[in-house]
C-alpha positions in Angstrom: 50.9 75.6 105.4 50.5 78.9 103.5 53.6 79.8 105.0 55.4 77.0 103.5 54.0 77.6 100.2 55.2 81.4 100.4 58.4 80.3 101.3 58.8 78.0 98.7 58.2 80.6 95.9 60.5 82.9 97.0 62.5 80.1 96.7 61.7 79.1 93.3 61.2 82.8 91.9 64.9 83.2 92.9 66.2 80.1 90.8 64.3 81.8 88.1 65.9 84.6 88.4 69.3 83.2 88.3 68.4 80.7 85.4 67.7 84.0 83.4 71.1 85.7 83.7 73.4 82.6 84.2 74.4 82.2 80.8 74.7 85.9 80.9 77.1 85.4 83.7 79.2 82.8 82.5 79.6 84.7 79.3 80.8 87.7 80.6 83.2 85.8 83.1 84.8 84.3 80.0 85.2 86.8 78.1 86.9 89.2 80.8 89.1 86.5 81.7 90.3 85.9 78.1 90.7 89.3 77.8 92.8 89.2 81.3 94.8 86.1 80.2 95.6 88.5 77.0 96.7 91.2 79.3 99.3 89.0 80.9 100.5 87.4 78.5 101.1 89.9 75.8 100.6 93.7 77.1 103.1 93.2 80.0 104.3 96.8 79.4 101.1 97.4 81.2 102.7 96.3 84.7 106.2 98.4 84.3 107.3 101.6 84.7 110.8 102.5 82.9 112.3 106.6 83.0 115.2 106.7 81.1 117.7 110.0 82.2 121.0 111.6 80.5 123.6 112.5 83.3 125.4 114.9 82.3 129.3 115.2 83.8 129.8 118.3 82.0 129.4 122.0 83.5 126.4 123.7 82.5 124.9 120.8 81.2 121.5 119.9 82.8 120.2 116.7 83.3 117.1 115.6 81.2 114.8 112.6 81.2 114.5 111.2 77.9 111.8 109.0 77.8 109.5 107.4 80.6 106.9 104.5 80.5 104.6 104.6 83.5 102.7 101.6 85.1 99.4 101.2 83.9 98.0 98.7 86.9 99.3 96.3 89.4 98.4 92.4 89.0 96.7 92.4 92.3 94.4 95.2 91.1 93.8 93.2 87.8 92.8 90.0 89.6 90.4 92.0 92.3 88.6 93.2 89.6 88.3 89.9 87.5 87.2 88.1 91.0 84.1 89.9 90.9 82.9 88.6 87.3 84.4 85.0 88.0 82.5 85.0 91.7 79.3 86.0 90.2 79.6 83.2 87.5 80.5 80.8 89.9 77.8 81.3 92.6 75.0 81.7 89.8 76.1 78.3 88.6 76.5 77.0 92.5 73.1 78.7 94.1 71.0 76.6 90.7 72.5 73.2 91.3 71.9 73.6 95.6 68.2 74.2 95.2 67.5 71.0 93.3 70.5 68.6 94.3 70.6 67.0 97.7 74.0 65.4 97.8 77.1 67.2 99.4 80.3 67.0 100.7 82.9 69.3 102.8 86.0 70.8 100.6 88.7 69.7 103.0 92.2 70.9 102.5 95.2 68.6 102.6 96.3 70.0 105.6 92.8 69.2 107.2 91.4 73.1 107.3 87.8 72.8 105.6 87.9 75.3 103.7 83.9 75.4 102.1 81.1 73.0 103.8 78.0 71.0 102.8 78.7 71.9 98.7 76.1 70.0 96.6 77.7 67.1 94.4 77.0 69.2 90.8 78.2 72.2 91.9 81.8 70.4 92.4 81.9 69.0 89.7 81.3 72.9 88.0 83.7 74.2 90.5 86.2 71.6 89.3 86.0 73.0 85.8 85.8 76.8 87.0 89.1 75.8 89.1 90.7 74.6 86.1 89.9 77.6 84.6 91.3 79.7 87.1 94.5 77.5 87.2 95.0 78.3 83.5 94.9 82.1 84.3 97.2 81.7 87.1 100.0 80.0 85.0 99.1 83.1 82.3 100.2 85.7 85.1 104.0 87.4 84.0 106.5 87.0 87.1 109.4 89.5 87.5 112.6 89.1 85.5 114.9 87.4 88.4 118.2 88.7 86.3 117.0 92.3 86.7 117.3 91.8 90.4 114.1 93.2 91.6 113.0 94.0 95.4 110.4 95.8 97.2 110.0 99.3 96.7 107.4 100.7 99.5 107.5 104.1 98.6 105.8 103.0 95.2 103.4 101.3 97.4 101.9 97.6 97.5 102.6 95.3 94.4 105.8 97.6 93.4 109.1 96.4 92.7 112.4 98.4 91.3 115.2 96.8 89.6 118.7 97.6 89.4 119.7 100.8 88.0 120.9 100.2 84.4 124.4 102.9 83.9 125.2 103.4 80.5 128.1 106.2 78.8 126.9 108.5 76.7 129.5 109.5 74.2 130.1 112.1 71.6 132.6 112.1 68.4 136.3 114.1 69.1 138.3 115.1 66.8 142.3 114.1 67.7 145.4 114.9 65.5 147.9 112.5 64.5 151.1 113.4 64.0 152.9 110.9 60.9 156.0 112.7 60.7 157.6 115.9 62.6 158.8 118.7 61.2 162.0 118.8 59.9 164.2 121.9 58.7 162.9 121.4 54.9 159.5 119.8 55.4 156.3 120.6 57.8 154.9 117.8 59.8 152.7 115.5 58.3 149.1 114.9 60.4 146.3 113.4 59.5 143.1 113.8 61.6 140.8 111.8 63.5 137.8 111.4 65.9 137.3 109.3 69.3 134.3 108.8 71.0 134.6 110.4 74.6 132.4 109.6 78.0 130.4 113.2 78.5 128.1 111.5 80.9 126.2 108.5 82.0 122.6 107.2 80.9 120.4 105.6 83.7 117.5 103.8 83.0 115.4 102.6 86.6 113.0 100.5 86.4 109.8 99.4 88.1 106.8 96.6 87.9 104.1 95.5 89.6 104.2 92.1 88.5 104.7 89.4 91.3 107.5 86.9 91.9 108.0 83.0 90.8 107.8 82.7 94.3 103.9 83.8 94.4 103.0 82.7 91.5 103.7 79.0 92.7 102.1 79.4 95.9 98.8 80.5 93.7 99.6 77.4 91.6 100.3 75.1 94.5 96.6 76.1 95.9 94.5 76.1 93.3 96.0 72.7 92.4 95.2 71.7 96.1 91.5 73.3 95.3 90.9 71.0 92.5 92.2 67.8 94.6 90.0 68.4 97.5 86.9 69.3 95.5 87.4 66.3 93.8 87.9 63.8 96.7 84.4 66.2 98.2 82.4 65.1 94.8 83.2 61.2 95.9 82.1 62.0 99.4 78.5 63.4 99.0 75.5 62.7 100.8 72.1 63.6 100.8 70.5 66.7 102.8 68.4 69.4 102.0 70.0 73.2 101.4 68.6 77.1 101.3 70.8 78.4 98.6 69.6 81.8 99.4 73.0 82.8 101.4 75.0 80.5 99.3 78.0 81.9 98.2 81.5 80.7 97.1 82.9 82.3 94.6 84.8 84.9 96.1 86.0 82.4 99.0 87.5 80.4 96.3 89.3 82.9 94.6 91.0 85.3 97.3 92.5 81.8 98.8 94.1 81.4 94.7 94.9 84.8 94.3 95.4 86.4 98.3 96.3 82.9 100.2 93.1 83.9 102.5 91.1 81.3 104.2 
């Protein structure tokens, strides 16, 4: 009996512990993931690298890079780092509602793969809302320019992509001489000058990003959509049965199969 009572304050003193910071949590997983949303959808400069280089095709002229724009981070990079903060906020939430809730369900996938098992009825219905959430950051993520005809690049590394080399001229004012009228026996030639502009060289601006493609962006979309279905149709399926929410944790399941396609 005493052992029972032990147990069940360990129990009890680590809901109490995760009451304390949950709202701490879910603060902090908002505001990173505002701040992330931000990111994508306005600083997308951070993902690209440009160099822009005269090309000289004169003698003794060197080439010189004019102006370069490195990549700051990669998407992937961006959404391992916010996993951690959503994960945290999502299993605080999870782990509170499995110690006092009996009813649960399976999160079965479409194509039949169960993809989480035995999650208490609340905590779907939170997870329904913290998939939403992560469906409206998905649709925020920037996707390469298709026009710019981007492919992999593996000596960038993972998450890189180069576009088509951009070839400009470069041009500088000449001065030409028209001639009017020639020269006759009683008058000199009449002229009148002139400029052109005349191809010294070539500017060529390469480009890189480590955004992703439409492609992958609508696979994330097409999951986390199929997330939200599932965990749904689980919520409508739940019985009762007792839990240990000590080892209970989701978040990072759910997110690396939205953001990585893992399972």
């Amino acid at each position: 009996m005493a052992l029972y009572i032990n147990k069940e304050r360990r129990l009890m003193a680590k809901l109490h512990e995760l009451c304390a910071v949950q709202s701490k949590l879910r603060t902090q997983s908002e505001a990173t993931r505002n701040e992330l949303k931000n990111t994508f959808e306005k600083k997308r400069t951070h993902f690209s690298e440009v160099i822009v280089t005269f090309k000289s095709i004169k003698e003794n002229v060197a080439d010189k890079e004019e102006s370069r724009l490195g990549v700051q981070t990669t998407v992937h990079r961006e959404l391992d780092w916010i996993s951690e903060k959503i994960a945290k906020a999502i299993d605080a939430s999870h782990q509170i509602d499995t110690a006092n809730l009996k009813a649960k369900a399976d999160v079965v996938l479409e194509g039949g793969l169960t993809l989480l098992k035995d999650i208490p009825a609340t905590s779907l219905l939170q997870l329904e809302k913290r998939l939403e959430e992560v469906q409206d950051l998905v649709q925020a993520i920037p996707t390469l320019d298709p026009t710019k005809g981007f492919t992999p690049d593996p000596d960038r590394g993972a998450d890189y992509f180069k576009a088509r080399d951009v070839v400009k001229d470069r041009t500088e004012k000449v001065f030409k001489v028209l001639e009017l009228a020639k020269a006759t026996e009683k008058h000199q030639a009449v002229t009148e000058k002139y400029t052109v502009d005349e191809k010294i060289g070539d500017i060529v601006q390469q480009e890189w990003s480590s955004l992703i493609t439409i492609d992958e962006k609508g696979k994330m979309l097409d999951r986390v959509e199929e997330l939200i279905r599932a965990v749904k149709k689980a919520r409508s399926r739940a019985n009762d049965e007792d839990m240990d929410v000590r080892e209970n944790k989701i978040g990072m399941t759910l997110l690396n199969y939205v953001f990585k396609g893992q399972a």
